[in-house]
C-alpha positions as CSV (number, residue, x, y, z in Angstrom):
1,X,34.3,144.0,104.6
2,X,37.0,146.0,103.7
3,X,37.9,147.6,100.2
4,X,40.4,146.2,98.3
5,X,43.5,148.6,98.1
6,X,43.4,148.0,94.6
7,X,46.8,148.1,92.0
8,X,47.1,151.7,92.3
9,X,48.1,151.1,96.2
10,X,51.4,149.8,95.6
11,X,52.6,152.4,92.1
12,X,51.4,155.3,95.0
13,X,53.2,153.7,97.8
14,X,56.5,153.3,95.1
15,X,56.5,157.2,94.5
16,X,56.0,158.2,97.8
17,X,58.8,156.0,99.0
18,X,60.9,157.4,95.6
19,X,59.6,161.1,96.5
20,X,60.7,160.6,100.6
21,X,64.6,160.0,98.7
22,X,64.6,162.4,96.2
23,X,62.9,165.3,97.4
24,X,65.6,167.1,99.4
25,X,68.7,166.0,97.3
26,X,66.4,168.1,94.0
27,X,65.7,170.9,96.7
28,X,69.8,171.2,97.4
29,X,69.8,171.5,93.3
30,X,67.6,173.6,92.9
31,X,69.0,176.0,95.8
32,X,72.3,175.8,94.8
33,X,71.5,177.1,91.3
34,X,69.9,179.6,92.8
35,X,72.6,180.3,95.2
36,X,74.8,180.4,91.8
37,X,72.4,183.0,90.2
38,X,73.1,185.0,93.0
39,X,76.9,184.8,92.8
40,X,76.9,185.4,89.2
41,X,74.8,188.7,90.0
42,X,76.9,189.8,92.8
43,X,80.4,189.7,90.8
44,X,79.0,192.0,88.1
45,X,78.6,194.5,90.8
46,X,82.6,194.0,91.7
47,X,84.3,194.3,88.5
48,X,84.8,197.9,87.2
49,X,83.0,198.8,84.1
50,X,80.7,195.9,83.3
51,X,77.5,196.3,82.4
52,X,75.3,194.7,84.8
53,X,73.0,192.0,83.0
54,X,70.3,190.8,85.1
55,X,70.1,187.6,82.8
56,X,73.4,186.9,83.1
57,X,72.4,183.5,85.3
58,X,70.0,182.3,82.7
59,X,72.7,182.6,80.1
60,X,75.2,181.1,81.8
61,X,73.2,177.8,82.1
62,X,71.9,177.7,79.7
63,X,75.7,177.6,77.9
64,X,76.1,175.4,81.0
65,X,73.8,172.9,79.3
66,X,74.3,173.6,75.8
67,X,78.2,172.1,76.8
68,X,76.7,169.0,78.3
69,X,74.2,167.8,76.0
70,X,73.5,170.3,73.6
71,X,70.7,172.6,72.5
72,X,69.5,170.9,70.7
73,X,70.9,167.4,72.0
74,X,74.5,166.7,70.3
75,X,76.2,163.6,70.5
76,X,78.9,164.6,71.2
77,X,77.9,166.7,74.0
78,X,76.5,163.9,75.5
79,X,79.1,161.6,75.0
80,X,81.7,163.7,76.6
81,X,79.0,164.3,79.4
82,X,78.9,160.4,79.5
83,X,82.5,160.1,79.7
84,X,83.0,163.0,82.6
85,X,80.6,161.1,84.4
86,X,82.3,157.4,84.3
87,X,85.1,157.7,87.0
88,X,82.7,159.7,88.6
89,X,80.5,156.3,89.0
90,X,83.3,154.3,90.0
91,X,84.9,156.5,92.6
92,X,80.9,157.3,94.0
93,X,80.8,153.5,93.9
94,X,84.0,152.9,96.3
95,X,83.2,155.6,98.7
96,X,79.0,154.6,98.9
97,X,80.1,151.2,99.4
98,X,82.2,151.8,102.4
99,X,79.6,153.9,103.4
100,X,77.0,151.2,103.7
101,X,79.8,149.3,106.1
102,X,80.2,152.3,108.2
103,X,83.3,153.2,106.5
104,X,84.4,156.7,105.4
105,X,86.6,156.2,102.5
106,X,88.3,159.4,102.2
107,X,91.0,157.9,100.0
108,X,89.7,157.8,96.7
109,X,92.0,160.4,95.2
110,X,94.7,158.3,96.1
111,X,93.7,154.8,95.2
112,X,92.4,156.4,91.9
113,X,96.3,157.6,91.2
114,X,97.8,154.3,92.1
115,X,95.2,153.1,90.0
116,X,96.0,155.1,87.0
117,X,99.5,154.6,87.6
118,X,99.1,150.4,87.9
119,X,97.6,150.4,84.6
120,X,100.3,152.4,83.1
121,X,103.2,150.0,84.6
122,X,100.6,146.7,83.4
123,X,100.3,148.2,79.3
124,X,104.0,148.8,79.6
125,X,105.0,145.2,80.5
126,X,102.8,143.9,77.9
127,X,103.0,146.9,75.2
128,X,103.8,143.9,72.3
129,X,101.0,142.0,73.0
130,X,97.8,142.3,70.8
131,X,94.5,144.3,72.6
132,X,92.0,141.5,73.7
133,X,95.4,140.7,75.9
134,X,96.8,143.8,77.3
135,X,93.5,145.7,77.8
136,X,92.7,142.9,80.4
137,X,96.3,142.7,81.8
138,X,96.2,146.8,82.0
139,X,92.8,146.9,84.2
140,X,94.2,144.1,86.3
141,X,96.8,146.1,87.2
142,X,95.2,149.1,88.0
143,X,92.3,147.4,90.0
144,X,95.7,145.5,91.8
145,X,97.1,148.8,92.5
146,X,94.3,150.1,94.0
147,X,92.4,147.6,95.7
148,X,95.9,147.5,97.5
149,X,95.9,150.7,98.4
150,X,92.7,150.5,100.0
151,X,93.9,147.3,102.3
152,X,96.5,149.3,104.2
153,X,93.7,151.6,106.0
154,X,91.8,148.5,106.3
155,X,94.3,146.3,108.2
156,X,95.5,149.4,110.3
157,X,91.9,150.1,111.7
158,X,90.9,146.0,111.1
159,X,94.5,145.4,113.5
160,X,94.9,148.6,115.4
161,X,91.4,150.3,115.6
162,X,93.4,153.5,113.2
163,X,90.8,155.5,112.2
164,X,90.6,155.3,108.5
165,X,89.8,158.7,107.6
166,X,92.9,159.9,109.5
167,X,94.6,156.9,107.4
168,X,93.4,157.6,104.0
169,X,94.1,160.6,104.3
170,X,97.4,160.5,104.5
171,X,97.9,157.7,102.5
172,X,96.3,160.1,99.8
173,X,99.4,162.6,100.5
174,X,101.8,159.9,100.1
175,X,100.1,158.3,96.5
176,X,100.5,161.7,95.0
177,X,104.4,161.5,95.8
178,X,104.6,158.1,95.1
179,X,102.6,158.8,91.7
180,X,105.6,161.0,90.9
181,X,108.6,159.6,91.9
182,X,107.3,156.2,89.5
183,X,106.5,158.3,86.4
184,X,109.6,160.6,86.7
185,X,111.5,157.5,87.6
186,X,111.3,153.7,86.7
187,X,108.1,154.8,83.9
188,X,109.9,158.1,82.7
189,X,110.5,158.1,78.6
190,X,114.0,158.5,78.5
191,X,114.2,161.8,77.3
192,X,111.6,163.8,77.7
193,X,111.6,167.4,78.1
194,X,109.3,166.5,81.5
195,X,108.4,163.6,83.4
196,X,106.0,161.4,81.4
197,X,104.8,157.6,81.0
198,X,105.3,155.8,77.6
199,X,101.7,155.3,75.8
200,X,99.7,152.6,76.6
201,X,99.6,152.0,72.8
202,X,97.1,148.6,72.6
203,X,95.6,148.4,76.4
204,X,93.8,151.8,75.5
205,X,89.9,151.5,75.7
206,X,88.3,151.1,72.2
207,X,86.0,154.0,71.3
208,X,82.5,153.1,70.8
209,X,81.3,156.0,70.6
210,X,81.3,159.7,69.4
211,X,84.9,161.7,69.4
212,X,85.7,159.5,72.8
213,X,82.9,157.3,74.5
214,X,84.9,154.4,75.0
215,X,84.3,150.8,76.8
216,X,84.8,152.3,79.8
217,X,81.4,153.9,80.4
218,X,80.1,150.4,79.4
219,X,82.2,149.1,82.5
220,X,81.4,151.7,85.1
221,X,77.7,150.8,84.3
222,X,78.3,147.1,84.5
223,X,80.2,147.7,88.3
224,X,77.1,149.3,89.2
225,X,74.8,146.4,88.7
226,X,78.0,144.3,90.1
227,X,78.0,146.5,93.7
228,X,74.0,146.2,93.6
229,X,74.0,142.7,93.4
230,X,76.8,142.6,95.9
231,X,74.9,144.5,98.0
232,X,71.5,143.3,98.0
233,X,71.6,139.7,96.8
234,X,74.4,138.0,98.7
235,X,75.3,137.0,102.2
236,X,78.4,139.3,102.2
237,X,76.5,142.2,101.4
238,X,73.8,141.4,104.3
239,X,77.0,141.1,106.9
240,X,78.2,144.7,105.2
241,X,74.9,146.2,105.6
242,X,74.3,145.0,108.9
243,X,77.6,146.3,110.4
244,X,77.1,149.5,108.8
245,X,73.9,149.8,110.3
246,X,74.2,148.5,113.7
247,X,76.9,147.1,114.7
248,X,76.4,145.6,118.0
249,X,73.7,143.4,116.3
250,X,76.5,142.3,114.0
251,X,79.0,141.6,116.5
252,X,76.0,139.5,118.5
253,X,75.0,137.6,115.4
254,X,78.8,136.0,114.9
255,X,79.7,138.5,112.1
256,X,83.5,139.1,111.7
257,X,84.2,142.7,112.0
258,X,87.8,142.9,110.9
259,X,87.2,140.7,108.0
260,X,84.6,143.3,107.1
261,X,86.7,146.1,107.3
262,X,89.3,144.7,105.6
263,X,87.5,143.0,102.2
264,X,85.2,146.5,102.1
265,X,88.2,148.7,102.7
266,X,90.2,146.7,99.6
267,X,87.0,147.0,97.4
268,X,87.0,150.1,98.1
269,X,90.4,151.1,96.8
270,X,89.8,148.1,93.8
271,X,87.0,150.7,92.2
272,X,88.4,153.7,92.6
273,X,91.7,152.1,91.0
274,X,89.4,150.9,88.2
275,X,88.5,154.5,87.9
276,X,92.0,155.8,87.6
277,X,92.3,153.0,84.9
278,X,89.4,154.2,82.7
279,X,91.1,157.8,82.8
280,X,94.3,156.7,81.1
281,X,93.2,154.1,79.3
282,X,89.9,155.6,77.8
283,X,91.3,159.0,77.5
284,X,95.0,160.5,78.7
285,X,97.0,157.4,77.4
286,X,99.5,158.0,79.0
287,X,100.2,160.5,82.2
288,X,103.0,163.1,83.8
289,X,104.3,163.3,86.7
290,X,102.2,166.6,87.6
291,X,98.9,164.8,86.9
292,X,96.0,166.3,88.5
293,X,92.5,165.6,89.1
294,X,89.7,166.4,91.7
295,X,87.7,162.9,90.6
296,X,88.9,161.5,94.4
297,X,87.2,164.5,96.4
298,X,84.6,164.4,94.0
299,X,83.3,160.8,94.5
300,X,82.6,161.6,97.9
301,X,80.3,164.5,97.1
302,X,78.6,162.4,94.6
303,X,78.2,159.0,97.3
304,X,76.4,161.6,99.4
305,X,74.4,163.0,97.4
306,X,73.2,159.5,96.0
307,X,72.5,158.6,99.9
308,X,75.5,155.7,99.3
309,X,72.9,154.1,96.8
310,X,74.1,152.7,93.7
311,X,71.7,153.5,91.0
312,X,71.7,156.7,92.9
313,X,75.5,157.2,92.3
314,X,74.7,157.4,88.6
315,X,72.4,160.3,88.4
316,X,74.7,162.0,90.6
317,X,77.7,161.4,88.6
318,X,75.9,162.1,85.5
319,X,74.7,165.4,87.4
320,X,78.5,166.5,88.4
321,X,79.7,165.1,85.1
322,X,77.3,167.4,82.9
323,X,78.8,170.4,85.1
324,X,82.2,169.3,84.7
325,X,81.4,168.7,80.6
326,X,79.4,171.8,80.3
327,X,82.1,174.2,82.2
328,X,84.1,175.6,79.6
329,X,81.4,176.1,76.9
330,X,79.7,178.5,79.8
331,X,83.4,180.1,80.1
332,X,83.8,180.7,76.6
333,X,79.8,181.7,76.0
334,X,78.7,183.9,79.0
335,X,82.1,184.5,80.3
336,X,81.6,182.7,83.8
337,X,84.5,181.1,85.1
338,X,84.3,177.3,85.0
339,X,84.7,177.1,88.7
340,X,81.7,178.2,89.0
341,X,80.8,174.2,89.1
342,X,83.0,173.9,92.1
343,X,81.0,176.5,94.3
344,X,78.2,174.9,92.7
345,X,78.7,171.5,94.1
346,X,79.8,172.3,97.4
347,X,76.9,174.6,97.6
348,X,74.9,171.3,97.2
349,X,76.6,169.5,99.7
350,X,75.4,171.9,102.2
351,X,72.4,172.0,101.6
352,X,72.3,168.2,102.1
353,X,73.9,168.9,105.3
354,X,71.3,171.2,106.1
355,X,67.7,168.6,105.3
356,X,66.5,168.2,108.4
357,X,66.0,172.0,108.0
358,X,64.4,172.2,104.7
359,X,62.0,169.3,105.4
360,X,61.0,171.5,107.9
361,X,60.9,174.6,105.7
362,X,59.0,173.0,103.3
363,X,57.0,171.0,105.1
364,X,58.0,167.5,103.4
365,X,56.8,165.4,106.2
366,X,58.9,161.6,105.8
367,X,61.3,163.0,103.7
368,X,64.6,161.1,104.4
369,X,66.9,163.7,106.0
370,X,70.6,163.6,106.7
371,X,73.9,162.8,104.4
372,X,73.9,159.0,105.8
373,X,77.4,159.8,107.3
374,X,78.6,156.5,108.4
375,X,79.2,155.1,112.1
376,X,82.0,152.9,112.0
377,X,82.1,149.9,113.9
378,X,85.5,149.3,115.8
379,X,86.9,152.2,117.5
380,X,89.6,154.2,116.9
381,X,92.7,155.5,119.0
382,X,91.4,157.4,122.3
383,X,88.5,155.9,122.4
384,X,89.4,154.2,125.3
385,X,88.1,150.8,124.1
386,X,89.4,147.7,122.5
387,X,88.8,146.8,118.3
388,X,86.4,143.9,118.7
389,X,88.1,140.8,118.0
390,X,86.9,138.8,114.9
């Protein structure tokens, strides 16, 4: 006879599975912080006539902290941690769930513009109409806007095999100048000392919450158990999955490989367009024609550091939007410059790059290794084969 394995069997095999996915994305924390600490040392030692403070590092995150939730836990801090992190979640969202069809979405930053700059033109056309109308009309347009912008690389590689990292790429260089030209032009307030849009007066995002936790946190949240279910509960998802995963067993199975590319590429663009939404409509308003943000670059770190998973794209937002929330308290407290959460993140990145070497360091045997860098499945230009037809 053998023993039964008893309840405890599966809650151990749970958290070994949870540990084997979390273990080296905390160890790239954890080193990075430390790689910080270091950094922070070092640049007492270059600047003339500071005092050197060995606990420099501690204070600095601690202020770090302190900005992004408080010490002791402030509302506010963790509503504006909350709200740093929301087009974080979206723009994680778009490029994990290319990811998971073998597609690297490098164009985030610019789907998120013409997403910010959609909702702008939508909550101008209706700027008369009452909120439960132009709020909807608004996000509409900025989903539009970007879901459209994420069909052109998907219908160049779906048509031509165009790879679409070289494609979003540069369709990211063109959105900024597009972005531009529209809110100096056609969306300029007549004038203006500078280039900037009108408010969106009623399509803004109610506040919920705090000084600014608006609806939009409530949405981001609500897109994550939309992408999940997406995902893992529907036939598209499955076909999305599979290509991403092997796609000759796709292709062999009757799946439609352009189709693929083209509805993932455009859902792609749709959330980080609803991410460049949330921005003006929870919190800018309106924009200028010099607008900048880093969310686009950002979302990629924080798909890869989730391994393209969705609930894992939340703790990873919520990670890099602490960092971004907590910044200029740690400026202002312990005198470290706030880009200290940019060396910070990238730091992390590498080590991600770099698990297959910690699980050997630290001897974390089943640990899942890699960045889960996606193989797409047509080929590109030079490759010297055909795109697969559908």
């Amino acid at each position: 006879m053998t023993a039964s394995r008893g309840p405890t069997a599966p809650r151990r095999s749970l958290l070994q599975r949870t540990w084997s996915l979390v273990a080296l994305p905390l160890i790239s924390i954890l080193l990075a912080l430390l790689v910080g600490a270091v950094i922070i040392l070092a640049s007492q030692l270059v600047v003339p006539g500071q005092e050197f403070d060995p606990l420099l590092p501690i204070k600095a995150y601690i202020s770090l902290i302190d900005g992004a939730v408080g010490i002791p836990p402030n509302l506010n801090a963790i509503v504006g941690t909350l709200v740093a992190a929301t087009p974080l979640i979206l723009g994680g969202l778009s490029v994990a769930f290319g990811f998971k069809a073998g597609l690297f979405n490098i164009g985030a930053q610019g789907q998120f513009l013409l997403g910010a700059i959609g909702c702008v033109a939508a909550a101008v056309a209706v700027s008369g109409q009452p909120s439960v109308i132009a709020i909807p009309i608004a996000v509409a347009g900025g989903v539009i806007a970007g879901g459209m912008w994420g069909f052109i690389p998907g219908i160049l590689k779906a048509v031509s095999g165009a790879h679409e990292v070289v494609t979003t790429i540069m369709l990211n260089y063109i959105a900024i100048s597009l972005f531009a030209a529209i809110v100096a032009g056609p969306l300029s307030v007549p004038g203006a000392p500078s280039p900037i849009t009108p408010d969106v007066n009623n399509a803004a995002y109610p506040i919920l919450i705090g000084r600014n936790g608006h609806v939009g946190i409530l949405i981001a949240l609500a897109m994550v158990a939309v992408v999940s279910w997406l995902l893992y509960r529907t036939t598209f998802g499955f076909e999305v999955r599979t290509a991403g995963a092997n796609p000759d067993a796709a292709r062999y199975a009757g799946m439609r490989p352009r189709t693929l590319i083209v509805i993932t590429m455009t859902i792609c663009g749709a959330l980080a367009g609803l991410a460049g939404t949330g921005e003006v409509l929870g919190i800018q308003h309106h924009v200028t024609s010099s607008y900048a943000t880093s969310v686009g670059f950002d979302s990629i770190a924080v798909a890869l550091l989730a391994r393209s998973n969705p609930l894992g794209v939340v703790f990873a937002a919520l990670l890099f939007g602490a960092m971004r929330a907590g910044a200029p308290l740690m400026q202002i407290q312990a005198g470290i410059p706030a880009q200290l959460v940019d060396v910070l993140q990238a730091t992390i990145l590498l080590f991600l790059i770099a698990t297959p070497v910690l699980a050997r360091v630290f001897r974390l045997r089943g640990a899942k290794t890699g960045i889960d860098a996606p193989g797409t499945f047509t080929k590109s230009y030079g490759s010297g084969s055909e795109v697969p037809a559908a």
